[in-house]
NUKOLZA-366619 format. One record per residue (C-alpha): x, y, z. Coordinates in steps of 0.5 Angstrom, whole numbers, plus 500, padded with zeros to 3 digits. Layout:
BEGIN
@xx:X, yy:Y, zz:Z;
...
// end
This chain:
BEGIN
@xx:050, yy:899, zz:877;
@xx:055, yy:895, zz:873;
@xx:055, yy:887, zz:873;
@xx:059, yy:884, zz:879;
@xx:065, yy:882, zz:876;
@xx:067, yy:875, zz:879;
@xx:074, yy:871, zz:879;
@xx:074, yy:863, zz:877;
@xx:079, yy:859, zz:874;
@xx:075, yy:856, zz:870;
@xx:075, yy:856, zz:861;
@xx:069, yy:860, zz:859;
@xx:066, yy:859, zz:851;
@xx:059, yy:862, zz:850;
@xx:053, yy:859, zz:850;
@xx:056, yy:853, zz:855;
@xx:053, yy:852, zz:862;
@xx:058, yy:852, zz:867;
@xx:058, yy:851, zz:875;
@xx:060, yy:856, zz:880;
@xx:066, yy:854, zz:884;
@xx:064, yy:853, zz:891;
@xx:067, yy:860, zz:892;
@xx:064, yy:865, zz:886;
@xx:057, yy:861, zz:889;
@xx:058, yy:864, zz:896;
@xx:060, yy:870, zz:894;
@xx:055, yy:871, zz:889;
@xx:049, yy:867, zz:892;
@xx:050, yy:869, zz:899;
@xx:053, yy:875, zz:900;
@xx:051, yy:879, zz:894;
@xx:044, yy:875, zz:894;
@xx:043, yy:874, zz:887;
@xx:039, yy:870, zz:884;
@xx:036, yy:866, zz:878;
@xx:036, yy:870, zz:872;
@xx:041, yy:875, zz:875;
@xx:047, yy:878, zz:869;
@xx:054, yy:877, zz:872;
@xx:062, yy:878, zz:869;
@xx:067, yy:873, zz:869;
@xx:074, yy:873, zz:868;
@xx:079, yy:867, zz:869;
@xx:085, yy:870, zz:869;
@xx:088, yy:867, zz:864;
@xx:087, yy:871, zz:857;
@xx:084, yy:878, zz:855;
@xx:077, yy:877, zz:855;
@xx:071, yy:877, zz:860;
@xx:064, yy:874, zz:860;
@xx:057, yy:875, zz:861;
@xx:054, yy:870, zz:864;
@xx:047, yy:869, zz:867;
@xx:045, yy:865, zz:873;
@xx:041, yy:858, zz:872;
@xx:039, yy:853, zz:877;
@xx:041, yy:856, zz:883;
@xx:039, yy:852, zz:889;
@xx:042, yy:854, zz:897;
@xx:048, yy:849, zz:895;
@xx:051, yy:850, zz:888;
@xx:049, yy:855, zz:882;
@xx:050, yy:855, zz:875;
@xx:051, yy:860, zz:869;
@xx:049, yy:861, zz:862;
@xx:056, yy:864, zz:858;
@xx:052, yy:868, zz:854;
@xx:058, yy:874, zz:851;
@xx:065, yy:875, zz:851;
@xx:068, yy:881, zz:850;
@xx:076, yy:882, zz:849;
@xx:079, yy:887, zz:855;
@xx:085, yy:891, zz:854;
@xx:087, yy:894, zz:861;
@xx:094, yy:892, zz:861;
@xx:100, yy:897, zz:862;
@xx:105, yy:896, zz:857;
@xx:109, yy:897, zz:863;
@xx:111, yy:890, zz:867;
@xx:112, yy:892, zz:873;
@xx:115, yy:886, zz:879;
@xx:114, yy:888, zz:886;
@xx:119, yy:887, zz:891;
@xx:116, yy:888, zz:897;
@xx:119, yy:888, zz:903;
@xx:114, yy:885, zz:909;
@xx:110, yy:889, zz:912;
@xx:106, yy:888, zz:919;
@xx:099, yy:887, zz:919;
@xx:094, yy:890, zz:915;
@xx:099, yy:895, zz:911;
@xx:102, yy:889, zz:907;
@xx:095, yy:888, zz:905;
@xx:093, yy:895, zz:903;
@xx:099, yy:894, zz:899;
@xx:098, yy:889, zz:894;
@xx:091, yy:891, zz:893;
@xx:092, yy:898, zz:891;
@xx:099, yy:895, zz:887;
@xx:095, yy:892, zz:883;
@xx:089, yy:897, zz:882;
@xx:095, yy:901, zz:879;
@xx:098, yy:895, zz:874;
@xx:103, yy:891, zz:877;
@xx:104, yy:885, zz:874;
@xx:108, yy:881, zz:879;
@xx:110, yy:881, zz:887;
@xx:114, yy:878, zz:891;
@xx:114, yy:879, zz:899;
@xx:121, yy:879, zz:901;
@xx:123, yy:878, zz:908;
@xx:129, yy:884, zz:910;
@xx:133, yy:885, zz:916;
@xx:127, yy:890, zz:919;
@xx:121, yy:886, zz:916;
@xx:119, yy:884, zz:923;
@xx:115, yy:879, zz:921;
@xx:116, yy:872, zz:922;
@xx:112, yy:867, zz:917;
@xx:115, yy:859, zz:915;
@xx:111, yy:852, zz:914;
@xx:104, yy:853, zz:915;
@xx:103, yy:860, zz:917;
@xx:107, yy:862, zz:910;
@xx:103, yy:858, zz:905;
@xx:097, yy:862, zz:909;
@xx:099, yy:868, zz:908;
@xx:100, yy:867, zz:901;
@xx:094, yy:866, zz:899;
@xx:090, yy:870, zz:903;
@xx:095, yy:876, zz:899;
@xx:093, yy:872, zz:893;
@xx:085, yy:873, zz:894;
@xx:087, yy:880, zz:895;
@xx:090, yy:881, zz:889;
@xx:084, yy:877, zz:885;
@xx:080, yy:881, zz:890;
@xx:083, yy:888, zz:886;
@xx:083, yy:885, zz:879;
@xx:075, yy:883, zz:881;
@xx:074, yy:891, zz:883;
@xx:078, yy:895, zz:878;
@xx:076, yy:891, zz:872;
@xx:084, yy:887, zz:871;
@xx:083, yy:880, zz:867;
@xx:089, yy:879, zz:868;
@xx:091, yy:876, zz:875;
@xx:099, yy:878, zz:878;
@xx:102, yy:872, zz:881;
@xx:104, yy:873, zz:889;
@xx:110, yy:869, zz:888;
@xx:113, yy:865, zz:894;
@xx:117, yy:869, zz:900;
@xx:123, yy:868, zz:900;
@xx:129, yy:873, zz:903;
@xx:132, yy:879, zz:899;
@xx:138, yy:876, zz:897;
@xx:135, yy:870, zz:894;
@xx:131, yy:875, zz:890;
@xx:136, yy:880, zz:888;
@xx:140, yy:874, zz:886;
@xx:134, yy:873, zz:880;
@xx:138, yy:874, zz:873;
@xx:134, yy:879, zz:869;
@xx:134, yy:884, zz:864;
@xx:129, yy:888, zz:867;
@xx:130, yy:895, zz:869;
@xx:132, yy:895, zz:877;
@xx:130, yy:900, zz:882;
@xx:131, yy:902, zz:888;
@xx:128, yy:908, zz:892;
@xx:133, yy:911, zz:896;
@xx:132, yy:918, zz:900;
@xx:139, yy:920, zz:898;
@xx:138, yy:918, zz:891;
@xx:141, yy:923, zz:886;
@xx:136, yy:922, zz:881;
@xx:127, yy:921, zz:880;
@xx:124, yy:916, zz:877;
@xx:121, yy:922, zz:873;
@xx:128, yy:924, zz:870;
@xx:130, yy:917, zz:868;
@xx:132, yy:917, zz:860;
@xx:126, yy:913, zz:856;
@xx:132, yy:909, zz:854;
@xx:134, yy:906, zz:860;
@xx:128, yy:901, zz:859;
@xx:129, yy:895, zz:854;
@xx:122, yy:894, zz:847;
@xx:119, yy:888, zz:853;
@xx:119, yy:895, zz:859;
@xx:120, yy:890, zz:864;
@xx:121, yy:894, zz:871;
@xx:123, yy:891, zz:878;
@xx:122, yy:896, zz:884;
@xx:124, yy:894, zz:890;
@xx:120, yy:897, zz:895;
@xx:123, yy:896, zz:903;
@xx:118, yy:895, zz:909;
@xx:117, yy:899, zz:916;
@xx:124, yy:902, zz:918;
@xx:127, yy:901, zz:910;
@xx:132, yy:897, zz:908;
@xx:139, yy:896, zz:912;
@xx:145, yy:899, zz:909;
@xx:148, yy:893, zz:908;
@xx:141, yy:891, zz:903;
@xx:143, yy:898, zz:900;
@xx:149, yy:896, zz:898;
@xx:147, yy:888, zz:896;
@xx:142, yy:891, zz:891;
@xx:148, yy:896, zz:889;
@xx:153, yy:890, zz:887;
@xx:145, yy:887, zz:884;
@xx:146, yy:893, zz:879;
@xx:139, yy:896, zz:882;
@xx:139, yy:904, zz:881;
@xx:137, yy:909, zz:887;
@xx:132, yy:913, zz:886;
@xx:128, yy:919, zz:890;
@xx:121, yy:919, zz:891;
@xx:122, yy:927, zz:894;
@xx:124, yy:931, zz:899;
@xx:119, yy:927, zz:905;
@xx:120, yy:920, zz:908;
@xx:114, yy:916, zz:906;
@xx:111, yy:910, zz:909;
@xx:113, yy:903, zz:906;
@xx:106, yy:902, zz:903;
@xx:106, yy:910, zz:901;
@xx:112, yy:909, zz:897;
@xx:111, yy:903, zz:893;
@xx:105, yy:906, zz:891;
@xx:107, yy:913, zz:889;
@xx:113, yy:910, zz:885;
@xx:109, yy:905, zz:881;
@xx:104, yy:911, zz:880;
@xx:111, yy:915, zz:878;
@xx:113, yy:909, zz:873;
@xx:106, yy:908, zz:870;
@xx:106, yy:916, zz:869;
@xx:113, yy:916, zz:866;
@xx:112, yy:910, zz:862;
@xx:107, yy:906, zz:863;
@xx:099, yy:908, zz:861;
@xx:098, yy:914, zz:866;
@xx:096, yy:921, zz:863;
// end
């Protein structure tokens, strides 16, 4: 059985001794039972390597680890993936940005639409942002990723398709005359940065299809059957990675 792989946002440097944040502690010690001398993985989010860390001076309040080797990773995608997804109820949007980033999204931002059904603002909404950024931390810590995507603050579609960017925009549109699959390799720039936007339960309106028409978004098709919102965002970043990105 391989390491658990642990998420804190702390600097690591070998031979350092480092405290546990009161998080990776509860994880670690509590629920995982670890205990003294047992080997974990750190990473911090923030640049390309990984660590091997073993746990010392563990007590019933605090723990610290002994960094003892770093190893470079390269699990990135050479595809910048910006998520747009439009809100969804309850757990579909959490399953959504888990598997999104399991399949190499870099970036997401939750997008409220006309048919989102979803009413987030104040308090509630900067709860919901963390809770879908632990998720995502959660999908780096299982599928090996070092680097943490951003879930970027909610804001409404318009805000976001007002974004000035030199992405490659996409849309999934049923009545789409082209696939993702069928895209010229030259219609993404050296930096491939991609923005999909991804409608929730019941689609977009046809007032958002053709707002993100005048935004220069491009209609794609995913296939002859109607997906579930979470169905098609992870069908379409499986297409791009498979078209551009690092799927084989």
């Amino acid at each position: 059985m391989s390491n658990p792989r642990i998420y804190q946002a702390t600097d690591f440097n070998v031979n350092d001794t480092v405290k546990l944040s009161d998080e990776s502690f509860g994880h670690v010690i509590r629920v995982l039972r670890l205990t003294q001398g047992d080997v974990i993985t750190l990473f911090n989010g923030n640049e390309n390597k990984q660590y091997t860390a073993e746990l010392a001076d563990v007590n019933k309040k605090q723990a610290s680890v002994m960094i003892i080797a770093e190893e470079t990773i390269e699990r990135e995608s050479p595809l910048d993936i910006h998520l747009g997804q439009g809100i969804s109820r309850g757990d579909r949007m959490d399953f959504t940005l888990q598997k999104s980033v399991e399949l190499g999204v870099k970036s997401i931002t939750p997008l409220f639409t006309e048919r989102c059904g979803v009413k987030l603002n104040g308090e509630r909404l900067s709860k919901k942002q963390q809770q879908w950024q632990k998720i995502v931390v959660s999908a780096c810590e299982q599928s090996g990723r070092v680097f943490v995507p951003i879930v970027n603050t909610p804001i409404s579609l318009a805000q976001w398709l007002e974004q000035q960017t030199h992405a490659l925009k996409l849309n999934l549109h049923p009545k789409a005359s082209h696939s993702i699959m069928t895209l010229p390799a030259d219609e993404l720039a050296n930096d491939k940065q991609v923005r999909l936007l991804i409608g929730p339960e019941g689609g977009l309106s046809e007032e958002e299809i053709q707002l993100a028409n005048e935004a220069h978004f491009t209609d794609v098709l995913l296939g002859p059957r109607v997906l579930r919102t979470e169905t098609a965002a992870l069908t379409a970043i499986t297409a791009l990675q498979c078209r551009f990105g690092d799927l084989t």
